[in-house]
C-alpha positions in Angstrom: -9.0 -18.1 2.6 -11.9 -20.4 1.5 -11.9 -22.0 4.8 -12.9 -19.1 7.1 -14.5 -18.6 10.4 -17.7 -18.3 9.0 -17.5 -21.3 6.9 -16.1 -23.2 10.0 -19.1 -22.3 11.7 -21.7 -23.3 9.5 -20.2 -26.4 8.4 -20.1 -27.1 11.8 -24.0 -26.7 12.4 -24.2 -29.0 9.2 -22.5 -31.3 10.9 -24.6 -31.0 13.7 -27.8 -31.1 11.8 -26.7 -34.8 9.9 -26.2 -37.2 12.6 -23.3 -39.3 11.7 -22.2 -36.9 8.8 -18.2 -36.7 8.1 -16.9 -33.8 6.4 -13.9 -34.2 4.0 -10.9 -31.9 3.1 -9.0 -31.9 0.2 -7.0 -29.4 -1.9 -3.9 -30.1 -3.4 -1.4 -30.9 -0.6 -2.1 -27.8 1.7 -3.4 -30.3 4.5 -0.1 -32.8 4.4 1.4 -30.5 6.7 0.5 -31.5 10.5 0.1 -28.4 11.8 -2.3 -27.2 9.3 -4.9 -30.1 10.0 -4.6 -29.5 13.5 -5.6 -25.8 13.6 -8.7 -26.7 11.1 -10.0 -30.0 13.7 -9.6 -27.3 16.8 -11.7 -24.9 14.9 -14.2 -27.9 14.4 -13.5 -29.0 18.4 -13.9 -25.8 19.2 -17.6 -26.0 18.1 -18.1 -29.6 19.6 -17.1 -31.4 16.5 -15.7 -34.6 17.4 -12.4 -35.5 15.3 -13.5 -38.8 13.7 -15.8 -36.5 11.4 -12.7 -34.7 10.2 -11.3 -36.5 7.0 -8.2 -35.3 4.9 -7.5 -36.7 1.8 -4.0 -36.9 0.4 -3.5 -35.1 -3.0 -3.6 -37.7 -5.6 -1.8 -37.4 -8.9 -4.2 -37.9 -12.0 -7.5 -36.1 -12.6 -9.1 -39.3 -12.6 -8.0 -40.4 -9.2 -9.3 -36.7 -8.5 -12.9 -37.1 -9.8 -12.6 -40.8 -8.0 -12.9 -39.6 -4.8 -16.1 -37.9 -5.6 -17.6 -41.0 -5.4 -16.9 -41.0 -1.4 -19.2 -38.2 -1.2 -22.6 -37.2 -1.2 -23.3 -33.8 -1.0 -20.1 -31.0 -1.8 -20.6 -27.6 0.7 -19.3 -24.3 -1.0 -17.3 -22.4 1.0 -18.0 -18.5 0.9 -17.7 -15.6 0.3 -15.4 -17.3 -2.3 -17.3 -20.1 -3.9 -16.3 -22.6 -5.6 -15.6 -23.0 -9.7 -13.8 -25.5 -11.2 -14.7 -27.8 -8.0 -18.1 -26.9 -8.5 -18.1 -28.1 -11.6 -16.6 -31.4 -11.0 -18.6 -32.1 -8.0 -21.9 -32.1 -10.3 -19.7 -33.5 -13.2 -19.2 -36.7 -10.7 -23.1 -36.6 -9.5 -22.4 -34.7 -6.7 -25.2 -32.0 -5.7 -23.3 -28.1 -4.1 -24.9 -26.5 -1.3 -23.6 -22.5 -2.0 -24.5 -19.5 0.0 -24.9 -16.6 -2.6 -22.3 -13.5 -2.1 -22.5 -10.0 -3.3 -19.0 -10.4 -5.2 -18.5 -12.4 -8.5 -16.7 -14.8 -6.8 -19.0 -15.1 -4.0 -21.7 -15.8 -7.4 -19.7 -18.3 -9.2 -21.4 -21.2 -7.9 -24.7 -20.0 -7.9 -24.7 -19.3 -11.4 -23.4 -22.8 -12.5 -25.7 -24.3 -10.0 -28.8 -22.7 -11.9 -27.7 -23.2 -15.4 -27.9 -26.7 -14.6 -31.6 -26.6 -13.5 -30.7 -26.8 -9.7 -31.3 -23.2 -8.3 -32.9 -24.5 -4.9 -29.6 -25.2 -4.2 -28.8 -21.9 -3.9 -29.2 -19.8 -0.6 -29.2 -16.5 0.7 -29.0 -16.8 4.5 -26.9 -19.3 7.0 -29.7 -20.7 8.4 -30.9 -21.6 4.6 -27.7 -23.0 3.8 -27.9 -25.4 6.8 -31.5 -26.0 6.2 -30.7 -27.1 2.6 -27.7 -29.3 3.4 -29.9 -30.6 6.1 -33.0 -31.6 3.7 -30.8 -32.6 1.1 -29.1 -35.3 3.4 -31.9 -36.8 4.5 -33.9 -37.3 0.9 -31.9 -40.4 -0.4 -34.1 -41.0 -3.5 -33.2 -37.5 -4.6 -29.4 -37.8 -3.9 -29.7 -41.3 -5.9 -31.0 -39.6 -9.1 -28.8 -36.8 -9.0 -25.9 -39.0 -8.6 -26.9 -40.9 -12.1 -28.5 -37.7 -13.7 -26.3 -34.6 -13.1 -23.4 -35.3 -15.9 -26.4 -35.4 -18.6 -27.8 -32.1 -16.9 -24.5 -30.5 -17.6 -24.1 -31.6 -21.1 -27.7 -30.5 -22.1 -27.3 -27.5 -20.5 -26.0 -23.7 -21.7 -22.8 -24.4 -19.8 -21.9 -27.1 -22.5 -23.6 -25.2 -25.6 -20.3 -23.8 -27.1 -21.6 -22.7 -30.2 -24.4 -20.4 -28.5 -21.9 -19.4 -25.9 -19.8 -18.0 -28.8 -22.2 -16.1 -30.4 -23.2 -14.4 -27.2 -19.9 -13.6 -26.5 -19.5 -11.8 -29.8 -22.8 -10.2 -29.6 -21.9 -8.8 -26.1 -18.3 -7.7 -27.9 -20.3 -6.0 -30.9 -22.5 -4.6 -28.3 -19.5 -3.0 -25.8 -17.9 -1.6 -29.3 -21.2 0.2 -30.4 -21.9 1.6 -26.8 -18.1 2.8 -26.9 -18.2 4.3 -30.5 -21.5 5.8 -29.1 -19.6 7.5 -26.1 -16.6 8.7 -28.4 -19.2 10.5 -31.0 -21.2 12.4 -28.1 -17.4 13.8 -27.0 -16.5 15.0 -30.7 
């Protein structure tokens, strides 16, 4: 699950760290059931989180109601070791800046690597106590949340995530390459 112990934990010292911070779930409708949002706020209570900074959003039913609620937020937190994609995306789609704590998996990278394409590798941490530190800094520098909020969706178009036509021709170079390497192997076995 993306919302582990660990993730609990920090999120909790982030919470901490950002006087008057609020920290909002969403994903699909997992967290309409009553049960479910009561064992996540006594993980948080457990860690002297008071409820009020516990938000769960209902599921809406359009993308664009989606990417609306990004604009109720001003900084996203990755979970780990499984990072965020698509929602990584969005978040900085929607001028939202991601906090991710790099992993040793692929999917504990995703983020990390999106995060960097668009020019906003500082973003990306390799210890807890960096990953609090950042959310920390980044929550207190107003002027920088303001420009990334009106700058991030031009970052992402101008940037190798949205180049398709160079994308395809590294793909195909990295397909020509993997043929040659294996018609390499196959002649050094005849």
């Amino acid at each position: 699950a993306k919302v582990n112990e660990e993730v609990i934990k920090l999120w909790s010292e982030d919470l901490r760290s950002v006087p008057n911070s609020r920290l909002l779930f969403k994903y699909k409708n997992f967290y309409d059931q009553t049960s479910l949002r009561e064992g996540v706020v006594e993980r948080f209570l457990a860690r002297g989180i008071e409820r009020d900074r516990i938000i769960f959003a209902a599921k809406l039913d359009t993308i664009m109601e989606h990417l609306g609620r990004y604009c109720e937020i001003d900084i996203a937190l990755d979970p780990f070791p499984f990072n965020g994609a698509t929602t990584t995306f969005q978040a900085l789609w929607m001028g939202v800046p991601v906090v991710s704590l790099v992993g040793d998996t692929f999917f504990g990278r995703t983020a990390g690597s999106i995060l960097h394409h668009v020019g906003l590798g500082e973003l990306v941490v390799e210890t807890p106590e960096a990953y609090v530190a950042c959310a920390r800094e980044l929550a207190g520098d107003l002027t920088r949340l303001g420009t990334l909020r009106t700058t991030l969706r031009e970052r992402i178009a101008n940037s190798p995530l949205c180049d398709a036509p160079t994308y395809a021709r590294n793909v195909e170079t990295a397909y020509r390459d993997m043929w040659r390497t294996w018609c390499t192997q196959l002649q050094s076995t005849a």
